[in-house]
Residue, then its C-alpha position, 0 to 999 in steps of 0.5 A: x500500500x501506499x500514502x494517498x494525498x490527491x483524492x479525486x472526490x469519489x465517495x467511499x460507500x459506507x458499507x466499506x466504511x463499516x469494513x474498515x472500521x470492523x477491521x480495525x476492531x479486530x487488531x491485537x491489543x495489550x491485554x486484548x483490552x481494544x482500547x480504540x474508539x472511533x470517531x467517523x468524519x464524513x460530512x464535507x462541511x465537517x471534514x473542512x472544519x476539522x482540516x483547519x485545526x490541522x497543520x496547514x500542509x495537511x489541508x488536503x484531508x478535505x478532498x478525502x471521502x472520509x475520515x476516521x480519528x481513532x482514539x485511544x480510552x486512556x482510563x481503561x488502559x491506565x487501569x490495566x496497565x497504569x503509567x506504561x498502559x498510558x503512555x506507551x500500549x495506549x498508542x501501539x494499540x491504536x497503531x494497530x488498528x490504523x494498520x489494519x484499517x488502510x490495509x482492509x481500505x487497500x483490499x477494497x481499493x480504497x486509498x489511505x494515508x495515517x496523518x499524525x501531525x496534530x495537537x491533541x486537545x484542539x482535536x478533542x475540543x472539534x470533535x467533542x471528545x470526553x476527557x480521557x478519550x485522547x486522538x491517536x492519529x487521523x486516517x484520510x480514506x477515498x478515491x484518486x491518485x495511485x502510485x507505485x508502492x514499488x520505491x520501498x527499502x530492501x530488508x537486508x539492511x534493517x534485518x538482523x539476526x538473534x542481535x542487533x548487527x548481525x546480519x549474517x544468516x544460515x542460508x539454508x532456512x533462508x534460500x526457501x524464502x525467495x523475498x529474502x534472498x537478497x538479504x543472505x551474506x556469503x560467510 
């Protein structure tokens, strides 16, 4: 998949609104305690509304079809985890479920792009959110540009094996993973 920015104004069904949004209910959370909440942004005058609260290099949010702000419960989570619980599985859980949201929106042939450029409480006061309900990230959802989502990095230099530096492997296990090929070292 591939970040969408250009989106040409085809609205996106809200049957597959409701599969995106299912998809993210199913991701992994700490504790299986789903700490996500969701909140559906598709109405234009709204969209345009938000999208002024975000940094001005994001204004392209508004030609998206929809926009979904996922939200992290942050009592829940505290309650369950405390400190750690809030400030880091809160937004791991969250990430999941964005991944899971634009890879289902990419199945459906929907673009996407997870913007996490925001301040926090100005997006709470738009939306209305209660206290302990905190924005994770905005996900842009629509129709438009598709672009080539073949310019990304080989593994072999992020791959490391049993320690960070090692990035030799017994090729044996490894031959048999054509995708992996590359990342094999000659000893």
């Amino acid at each position: 998949r591939k970040s969408m920015r250009k989106f040409n104004g085809g609205s996106v069904a809200w049957e597959d609104v409701a599969e995106i949004l299912e998809a993210g209910s199913l991701a992994p959370s700490s504790g299986n305690v789903q700490n996500w909440v969701f909140v559906v942004v598709k109405e234009q005058e709204n969209k345009e509304s938000f999208v002024e609260v975000l940094p001005t290099e994001q204004s392209w949010a508004a030609d998206a079809s929809v926009l979904i702000v996922v939200c992290s419960d942050m009592e829940e989570i505290k309650t369950l985890y405390g400190e750690r619980g809030e400030e880091l599985y809160a937004a791991q859980n969250c990430a999941a479920c964005c991944e899971n949201m634009v890879l289902k929106a990419t199945d459906l042939k929907v673009g996407s792009c997870l913007i996490g450029s925001f301040e926090e409480e100005t997006v709470a006061k738009v939306l209305s959110l209660e206290k302990g309900i905190v924005p994770q990230a905005v996900l842009a959802f629509g129709y438009g540009e598709v672009r080539d989502p073949s310019d990304r990095a080989s593994l072999k230099p992020i791959v490391h094996f049993e320690s960070f530096g090692n990035q030799t492997r017994d090729t044996k296990a490894w031959c048999r993973m054509a995708s992996l090929k590359g990342m094999i070292k000659k000893k």
